[in-house]
Every structure is written in structure tokens, then in C-alpha cells.
C-alpha positions in Angstrom: 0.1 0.2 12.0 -2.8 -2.0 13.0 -5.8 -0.2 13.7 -8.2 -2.2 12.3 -11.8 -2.5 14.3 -15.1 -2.5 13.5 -15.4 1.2 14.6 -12.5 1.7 12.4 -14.3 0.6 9.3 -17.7 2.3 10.2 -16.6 5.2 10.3 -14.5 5.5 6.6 -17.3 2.9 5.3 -20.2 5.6 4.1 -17.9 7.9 2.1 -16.2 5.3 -0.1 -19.3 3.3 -0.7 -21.4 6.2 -1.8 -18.4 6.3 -4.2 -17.5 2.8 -5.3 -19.7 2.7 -8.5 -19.7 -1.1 -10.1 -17.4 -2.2 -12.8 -16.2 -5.9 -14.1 -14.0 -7.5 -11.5 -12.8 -10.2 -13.9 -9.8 -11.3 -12.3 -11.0 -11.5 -8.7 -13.6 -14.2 -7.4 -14.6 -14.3 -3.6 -14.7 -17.9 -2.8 -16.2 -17.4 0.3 -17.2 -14.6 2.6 -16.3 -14.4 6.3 -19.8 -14.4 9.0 -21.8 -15.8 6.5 -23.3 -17.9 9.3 -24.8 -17.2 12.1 -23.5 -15.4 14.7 -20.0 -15.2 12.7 -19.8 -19.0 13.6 -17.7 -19.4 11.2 -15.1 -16.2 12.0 -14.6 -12.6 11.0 -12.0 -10.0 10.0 -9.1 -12.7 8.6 -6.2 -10.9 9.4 -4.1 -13.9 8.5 -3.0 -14.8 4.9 -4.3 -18.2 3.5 -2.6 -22.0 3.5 -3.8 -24.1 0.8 -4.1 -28.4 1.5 -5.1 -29.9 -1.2 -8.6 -28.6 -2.5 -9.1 -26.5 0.7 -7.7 -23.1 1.8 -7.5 -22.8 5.3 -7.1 -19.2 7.4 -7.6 -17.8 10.5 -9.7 -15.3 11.6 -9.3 -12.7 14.7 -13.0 -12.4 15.8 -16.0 -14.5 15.5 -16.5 -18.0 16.4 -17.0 -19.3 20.0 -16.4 -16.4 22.6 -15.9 -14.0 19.9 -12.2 -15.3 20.1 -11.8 -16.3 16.4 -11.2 -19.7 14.0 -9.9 -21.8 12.0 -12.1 -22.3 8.8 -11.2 -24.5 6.0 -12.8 -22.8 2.5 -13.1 -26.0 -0.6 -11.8 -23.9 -3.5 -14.0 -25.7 -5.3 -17.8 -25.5 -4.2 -17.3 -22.4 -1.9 -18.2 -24.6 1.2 -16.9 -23.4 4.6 -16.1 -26.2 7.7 -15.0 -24.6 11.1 -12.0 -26.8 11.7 -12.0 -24.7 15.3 -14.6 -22.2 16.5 -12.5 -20.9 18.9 -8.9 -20.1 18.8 -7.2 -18.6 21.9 -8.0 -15.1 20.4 -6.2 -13.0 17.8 -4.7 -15.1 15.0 -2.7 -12.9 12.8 -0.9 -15.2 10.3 -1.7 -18.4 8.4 -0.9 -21.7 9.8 1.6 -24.1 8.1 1.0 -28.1 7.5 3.3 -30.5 8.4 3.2 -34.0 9.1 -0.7 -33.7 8.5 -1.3 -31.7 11.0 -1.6 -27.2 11.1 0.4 -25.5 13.4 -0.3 -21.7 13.9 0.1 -18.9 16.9 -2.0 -16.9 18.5 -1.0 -13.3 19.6 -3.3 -13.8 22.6 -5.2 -16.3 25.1 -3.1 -19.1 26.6 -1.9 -20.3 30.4 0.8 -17.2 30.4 1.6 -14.5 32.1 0.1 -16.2 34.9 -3.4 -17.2 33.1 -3.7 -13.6 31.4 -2.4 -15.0 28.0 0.4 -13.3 25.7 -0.3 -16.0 23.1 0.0 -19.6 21.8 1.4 -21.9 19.2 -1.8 -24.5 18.3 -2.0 -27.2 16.9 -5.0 -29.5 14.7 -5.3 -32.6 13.5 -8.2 -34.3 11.9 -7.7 -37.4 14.0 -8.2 -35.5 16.9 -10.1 -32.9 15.4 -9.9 -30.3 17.8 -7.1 -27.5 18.6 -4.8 -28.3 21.1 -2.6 -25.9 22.9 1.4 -26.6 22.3 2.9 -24.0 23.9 1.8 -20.7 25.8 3.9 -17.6 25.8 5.3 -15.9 28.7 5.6 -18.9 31.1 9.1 -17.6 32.2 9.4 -14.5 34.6 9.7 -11.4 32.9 8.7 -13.4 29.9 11.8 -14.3 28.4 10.3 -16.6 26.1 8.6 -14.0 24.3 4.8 -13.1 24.2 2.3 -12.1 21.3 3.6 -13.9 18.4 2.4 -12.3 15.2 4.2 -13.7 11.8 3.8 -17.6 10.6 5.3 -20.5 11.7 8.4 -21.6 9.8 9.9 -25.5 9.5 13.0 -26.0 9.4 15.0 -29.1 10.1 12.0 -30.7 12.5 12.0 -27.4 14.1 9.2 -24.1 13.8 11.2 -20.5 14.0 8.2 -17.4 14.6 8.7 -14.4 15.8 7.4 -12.4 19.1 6.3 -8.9 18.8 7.0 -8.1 22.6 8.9 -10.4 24.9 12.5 -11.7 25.9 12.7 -9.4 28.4 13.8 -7.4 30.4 14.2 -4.4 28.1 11.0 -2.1 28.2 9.2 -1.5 24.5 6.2 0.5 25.6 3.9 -2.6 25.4 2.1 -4.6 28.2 4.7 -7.4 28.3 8.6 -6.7 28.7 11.4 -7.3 26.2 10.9 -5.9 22.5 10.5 -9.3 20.8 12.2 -12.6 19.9 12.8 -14.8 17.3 11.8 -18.7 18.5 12.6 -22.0 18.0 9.7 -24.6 19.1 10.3 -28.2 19.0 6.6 -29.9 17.9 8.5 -33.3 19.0 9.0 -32.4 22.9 7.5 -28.9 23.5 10.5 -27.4 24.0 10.4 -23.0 23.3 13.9 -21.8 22.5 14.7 -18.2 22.3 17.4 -18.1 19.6 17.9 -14.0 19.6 16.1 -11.5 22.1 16.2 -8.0 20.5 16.9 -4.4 21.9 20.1 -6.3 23.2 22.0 -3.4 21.7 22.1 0.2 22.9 18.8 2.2 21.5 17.6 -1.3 20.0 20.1 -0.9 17.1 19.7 -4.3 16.5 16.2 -4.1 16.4 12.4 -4.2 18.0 9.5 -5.5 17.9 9.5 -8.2 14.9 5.9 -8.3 12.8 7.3 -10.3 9.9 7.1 -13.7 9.0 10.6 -15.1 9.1 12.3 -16.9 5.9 15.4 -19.1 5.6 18.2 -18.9 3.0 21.2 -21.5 3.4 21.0 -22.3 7.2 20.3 -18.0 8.2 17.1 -16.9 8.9 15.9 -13.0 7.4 13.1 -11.0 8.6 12.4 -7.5 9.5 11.8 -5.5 13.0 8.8 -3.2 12.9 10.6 -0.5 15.1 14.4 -0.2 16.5 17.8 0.7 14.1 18.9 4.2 14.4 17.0 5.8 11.6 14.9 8.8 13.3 12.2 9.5 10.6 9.3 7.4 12.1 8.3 9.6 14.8 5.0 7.7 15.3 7.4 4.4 16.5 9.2 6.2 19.2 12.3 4.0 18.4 13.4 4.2 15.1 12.0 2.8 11.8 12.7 -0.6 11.7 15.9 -2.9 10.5 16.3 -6.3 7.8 18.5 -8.4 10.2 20.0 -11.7 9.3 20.1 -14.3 12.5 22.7 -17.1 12.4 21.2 -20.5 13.5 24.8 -22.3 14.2 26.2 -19.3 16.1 23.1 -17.8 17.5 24.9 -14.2 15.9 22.2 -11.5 15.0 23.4 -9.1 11.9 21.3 -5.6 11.0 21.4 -5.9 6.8 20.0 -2.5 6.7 18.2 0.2 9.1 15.3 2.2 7.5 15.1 6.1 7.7 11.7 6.5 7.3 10.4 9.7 5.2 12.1 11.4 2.4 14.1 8.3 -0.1 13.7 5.5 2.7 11.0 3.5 3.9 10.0 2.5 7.4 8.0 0.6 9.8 7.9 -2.9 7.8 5.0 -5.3 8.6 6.0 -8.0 6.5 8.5 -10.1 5.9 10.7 -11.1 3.0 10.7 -12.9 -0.1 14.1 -14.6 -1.4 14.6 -14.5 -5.9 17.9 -13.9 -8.0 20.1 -13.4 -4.7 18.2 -10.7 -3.7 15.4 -10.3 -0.9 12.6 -8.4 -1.4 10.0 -6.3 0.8 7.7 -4.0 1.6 7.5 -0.8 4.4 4.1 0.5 5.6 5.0 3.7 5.2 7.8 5.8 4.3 9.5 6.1 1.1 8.0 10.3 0.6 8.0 13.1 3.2 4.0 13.8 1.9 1.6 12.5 4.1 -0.5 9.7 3.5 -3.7 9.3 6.0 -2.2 9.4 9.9 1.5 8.2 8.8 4.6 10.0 6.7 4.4 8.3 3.2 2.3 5.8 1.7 5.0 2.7 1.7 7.6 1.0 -0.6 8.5 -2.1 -2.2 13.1 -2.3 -1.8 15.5 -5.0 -2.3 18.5 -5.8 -0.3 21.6 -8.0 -1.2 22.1 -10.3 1.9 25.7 -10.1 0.9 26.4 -6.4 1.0 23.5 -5.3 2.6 23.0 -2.9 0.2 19.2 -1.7 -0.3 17.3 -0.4 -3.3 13.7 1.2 -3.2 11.8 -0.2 -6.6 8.9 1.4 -6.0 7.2 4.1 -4.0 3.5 4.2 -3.3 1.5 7.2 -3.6 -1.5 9.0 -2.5 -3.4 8.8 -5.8 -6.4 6.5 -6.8 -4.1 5.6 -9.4 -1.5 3.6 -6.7 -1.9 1.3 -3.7 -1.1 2.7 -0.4 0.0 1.1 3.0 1.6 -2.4 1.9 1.3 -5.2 5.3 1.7 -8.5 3.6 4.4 -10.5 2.5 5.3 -10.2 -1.2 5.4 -13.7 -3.6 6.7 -14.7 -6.9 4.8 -15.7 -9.7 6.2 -16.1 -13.0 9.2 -14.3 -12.1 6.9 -11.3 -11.2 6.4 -10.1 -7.1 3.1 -10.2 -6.0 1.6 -8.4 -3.0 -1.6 -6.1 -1.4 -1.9 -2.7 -0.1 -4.6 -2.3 2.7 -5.9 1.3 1.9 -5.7 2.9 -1.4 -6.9 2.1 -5.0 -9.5 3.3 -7.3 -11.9 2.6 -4.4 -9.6 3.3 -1.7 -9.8 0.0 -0.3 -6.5 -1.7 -1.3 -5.1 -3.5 -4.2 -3.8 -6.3 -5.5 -0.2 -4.9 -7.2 2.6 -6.4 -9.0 6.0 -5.5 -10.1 8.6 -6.6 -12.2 11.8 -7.1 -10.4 13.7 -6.3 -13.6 12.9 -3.1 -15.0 10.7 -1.8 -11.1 7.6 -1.4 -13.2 4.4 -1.8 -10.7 1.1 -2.4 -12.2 -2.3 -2.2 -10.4 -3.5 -5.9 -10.8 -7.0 -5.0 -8.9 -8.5 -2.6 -7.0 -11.4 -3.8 -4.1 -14.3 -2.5 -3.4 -15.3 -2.1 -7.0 -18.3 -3.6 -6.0 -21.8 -2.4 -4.4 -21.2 -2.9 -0.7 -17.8 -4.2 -1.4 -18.7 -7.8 -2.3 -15.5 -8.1 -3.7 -13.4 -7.6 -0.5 -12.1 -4.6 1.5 -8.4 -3.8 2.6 -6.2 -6.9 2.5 -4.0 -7.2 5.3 -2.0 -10.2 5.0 -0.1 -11.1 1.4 -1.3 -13.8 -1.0 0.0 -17.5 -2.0 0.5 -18.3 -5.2 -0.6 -21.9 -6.6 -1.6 -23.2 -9.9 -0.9 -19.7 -11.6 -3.4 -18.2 -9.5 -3.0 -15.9 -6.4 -5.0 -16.3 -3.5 -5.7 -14.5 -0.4 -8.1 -12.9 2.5 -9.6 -9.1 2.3 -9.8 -7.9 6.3 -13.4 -6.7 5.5 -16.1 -6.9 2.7 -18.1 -9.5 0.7 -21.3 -10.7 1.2 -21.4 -11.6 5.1 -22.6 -10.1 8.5 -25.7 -8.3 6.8 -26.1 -6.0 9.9 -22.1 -4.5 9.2 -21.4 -2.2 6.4 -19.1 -3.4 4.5 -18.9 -7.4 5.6 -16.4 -9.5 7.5 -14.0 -10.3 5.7 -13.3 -12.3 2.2 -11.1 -15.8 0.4 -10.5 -14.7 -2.8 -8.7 -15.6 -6.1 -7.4 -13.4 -8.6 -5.9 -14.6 -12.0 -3.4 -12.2 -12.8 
């Protein structure tokens, strides 16, 4: 779960860095280091994942900037050199945003005209001709916000259309949260304006279907795939309250939702996925926060998996189970990605350091291999606990640590890194 804060990372800051003793980091290069400039101008605590244009990597962060509301900061791989595209977005960016048409589209989980000028979040949009972000849409302009609210995974085009994903919303089901409905899946036309809710979840008794979506979404021949946080029947997450989260499969001609697979949490099964899915070979692959082992790991059951599942039969495989050693990542959030026929992803706790890694593993034989482990730095330089997953380009991997590098002097362990790794 997300329980990142500053106080968060104060408090387990002094024990690891008395700990984290240097060693090479060749692999891993910080391009640039979040609140390097005063007053976090330039953002802090990247939660999102990164979008590369060109020569520039572009993410969001979910503090800093103008009102302490967070930005848009465009990094040139290059020289290192930070622009603020936006010192203020609306408040709590979570995912990367995508580029199309030259122009970045993105959400917000907060800020916006909704819920009656509270805000339950935004899609945005920049261009460089205009050169400011404008908001496209705000969330919860419907009673009971049947349009969703709090959007957390990335934008996806498809056909001249975005599809996201609200965490809360659609109403008027009740998910424990300050909005009702327990989440949607969204179409947004960029053309007109126009918010479509394609499939409200908890439509089923006991949110078999599903609640509370994190994922991003992905498409595979005309049906979208993704992952609910919470909902399904499994019973093994008792820290959700209902269930331990589903794969579904959402037909865009028939509007028909279909549960792939429902997670039992603990014991062989993961649970509680924050990510979404990756498509290679037929299969889809992705990753559970926790679950997969009945041993505890930190606050939750388990330390996480990495599982397949056929979209055909629905049948799911775990490939790998995390563990509570230094030797093993723990707590996988971001989406995986293929490189070289290899998946890719990051852990936000665990490692030599205890700080998250960078892991791979082969889809073939299930062999994961610790690419890197952060902090291995003085002060974490390096990066601390990556959130979101990584991109992969030119045969390198990039992506954001939630905390670390060289920034925000007057904070233990930094703001927030871009980084490279060449695996």
C-alpha cells in the first residue's frame, strides 16, 4: 500500500544509512535529482514512472513546485538539465504522462473543479505552443461521481481515444474511501471532452468483479487487461477488507467485464496488485505487492510475486516469490517491461540496502536476478525505493526512485531521483 511521506522516510532513514556502506554502482547513473532547486521548484517524491520524447525524459512529481502541489519536469538525458514544463500540477500525479499529437496528457489523483470544487482529480494536458497545463477534464462532476474520481494508472490511446483507470468512483457502491463507487475504467475523448465510463466495478455481489483499480491499463486485440487492487473473492488480504484483488479483461465492443483470475493472497497466491500488465508470448505478466508466502514481510503477509496468466484460459502461474532476505527485492508497485526478451521491474523496499531494487527475470526458465540494489551509496545518492516501473529504450532502462540522490539538503535521504541502468 502507499504510505509513502516524508515522516515515513524519516523515521526508517537513520538505520539503513548507518548501514549502507559504499560500493561501485556501475550500472546505475542518476541523471538528475528531484528538489535540486530551490524550494523543490522543480518537484519532489516522483511517484510516477518516466516518458521519454526525444532527448528528454519527462515525469511527474507528487510534491514540490508551486503550492507544494507538484510538476511536470522535463530531465535532457544528455546534460542532466532540468526545465519545469509545469510548477504546479493540480496535486498528486501518480503515473507518467503519454505524448500524442505533440502534446502530454496525464491525470491527477487530486485538485480539479469536482466534487463541487473539492477536487477528486484531473486529466491535463501541455503543449509547448501554449506552454502551460491546461485542465481537460475534472473528475466527479456527476452526482455521486459516476464518472469516477482519483485516477491513479497512465493514460492509454487507443483509436483517438485515452482509457485510465479510477481508484474510487462510479458510484453508488461504498469502498471505504472519501468518494463513492469502487473505481472505473474511462474513456476520454481529447477531441471533444467527452468522459465515458466503460465498466464501473463492485457491480457484482461482494465486488467479485473487482475494486479499486491502481494499474495502468494495456490493450491486446481490441480488450483492455488490468488489475483491481482489492475485490474477487479470495479472503487472504485481511488488510484490504474486500478481497485481494482480480486480472479482469474488459470488452471495448460489448462493454462485457471478465475476472481472468482472483488472487488469494498469503500461502501460494499473491495479492493486492499495484501495477499493471505487460503482454509477451501470449501470456500477461505481473506483479502483487504482497502475498505469494504466509511469513510476514514489514506491516503486510508476504513480500510480493511476479505470475503470468493466459488471457485465454485464465490460468495463472506464480514465477517468482519475493523474500525477506537482503539477497531479494521486496514489495513490487510498478509495471514490469521487456527487454531483450527478459521482464524488467523495481521493488520499493528491500535489497542489500533495503531500499529497493532493480530485478529481472527470465520468462523461460523463472530465474530472477538482482540487477541493482539502491542506496548503495552514502546518503543514497543513487536513489531510494522506486515506486513506479521503468521504460526501456535504446537497451537501457530508465526510471524515478521515490526518494534519494543529491537534492533537498535539509531531508535525509533526498527527493527523489531519474535514473538509468544498463542491465
Amino acid at each position: 500500500m502507499k504510505t509513502s511521506t516524508a515522516a515515513f522516510w524519516i523515521s526508517i532513514s537513520a538505520a539503513f544509512l548507518l548501514s549502507a556502506s559504499p560500493q561501485a554502482v556501475a550500472g546505475e547513473k542518476v541523471i538528475y535529482s528531484l528538489c535540486s532547486q530551490a524550494d523543490c521548484a522543480d518537484g519532489q517524491y516522483p511517484w510516477a514512472g518516466v516518458l521519454r520524447v526525444k532527448d528528454k525524459l519527462y515525469t511527474a512529481t507528487s510534491t514540490g513546485g508551486i503550492g507544494n502541489q507538484g510538476t511536470l519536469v522535463g530531465v535532457d538525458i544528455k546534460t542532466g538539465i532540468a526545465t519545469v514544463v509545469s510548477g504546479s500540477l493540480a496535486n498528486q500525479a501518480l503515473a507518467a504522462p503519454i505524448h500524442v499529437s505533440g502534446k502530454l496528457y496525464g491525470t491527477s489523483s487530486e485538485g480539479g473543479t469536482g466534487d463541487e470544487g473539492n477536487g477528486a482529480g484531473t486529466i491535463y494536458a501541455w503543449s509547448a505552443k501554449k506552454g502551460k497545463v491546461e485542465i481537460a477534464y475534472s473528475f466527479c462532476g456527476q452526482s455521486n461521481c459516476t464518472d469516477g474520481a482519483s485516477p491513479r494508472g497512465r493514460l492509454l490511446e487507443l483509436n483517438g481515444l485515452f482509457y485510465g483507470t479510477t481508484l474510487v468512483g462510479g458510484g453508488p457502491s461504498s469502498c471505504q474511501g472519501p468518494y463513492p463507487g469502487c473505481g472505473t475504467v474511462f474513456s476520454f475523448d481529447p477531441a471533444t471532452g467527452a468522459e465515458n465510463v466503460v465498466y464501473a466495478f463492485c457491480a457484482k455481489k461482494f465486488c467479485d468483479d473487482g475494486s479499486k483499480p491502481f494499474g495502468d491499463l494495456i490493450a491486446v486485440g481490441g480488450i483492455l487487461y488490468g488489475t483491481t487492487f482489492a475485490g474477487g473473492n479470495g479472503n487472504g488480504c485481511s488488510d484490504t477488507g474486500q478481497g485481494c484483488g482480480t486480472v479482469f479483461a474488459l470488452d471495448l465492443a460489448t462493454g462485457t467485464e471478465t475476472v481472468l483470475h482472483t488472487f488469494a493472497g498469503e500461502a501460494a497466491d499473491g495479492g493486492a496488485p499495484e501495477a499493471g500488465l505487460v503482454a509477451l508470448n501470449g501470456l500477461l505478466y505481473g506483479t502483487t505487492s504482497l502475498g505469494g508466502s504466509s511469513t510476514p514481510c514489514g506491516n503486510d503477509i508476504g513480500c510480493g510475486t511476479v505470475f503470468s496468466i493466459d488471457p485465454a484460459s485464465g490460468e495463472e502461474k506464480i514465477l517468482h516469490v519475493f523474500k525477506n532476505t537482503p539477497t531479494d527485492g521486496q514489495t513490487p508497485t510498478g509495471d514490469l517491461v521487456v527487454l531483450k526478451g527478459k521482464l524488467y521491474g523495481t521493488t520499493r523496499a528491500g535489497g542489500v540496502n533495503g531500499y529497493g531494487t532493480v530485478f529481472s527475470l527470465n520468462p523461460v526458465n523463472h530465474k530472477e536476478t538482482i540487477v541493482y540494489s539502491f542506496c548503495s551509496v552514502t546518503r543514497c545518492n543513487d536513489g531510494a525505493a522506486p515506486y513506479a516501473g521503468l521504460i526501456a529504450e535504446g537497451g537501457k532502462l530508465y526510471g524515478t526512485t521515490e526518494a534519494g540522490g543529491t537534492g533537498d539538503p535539509n531531508f535525509a535521504i533526498g527527493g527523489g531521483t531519474v535514473f538509468a541502468i544498463t542491465p
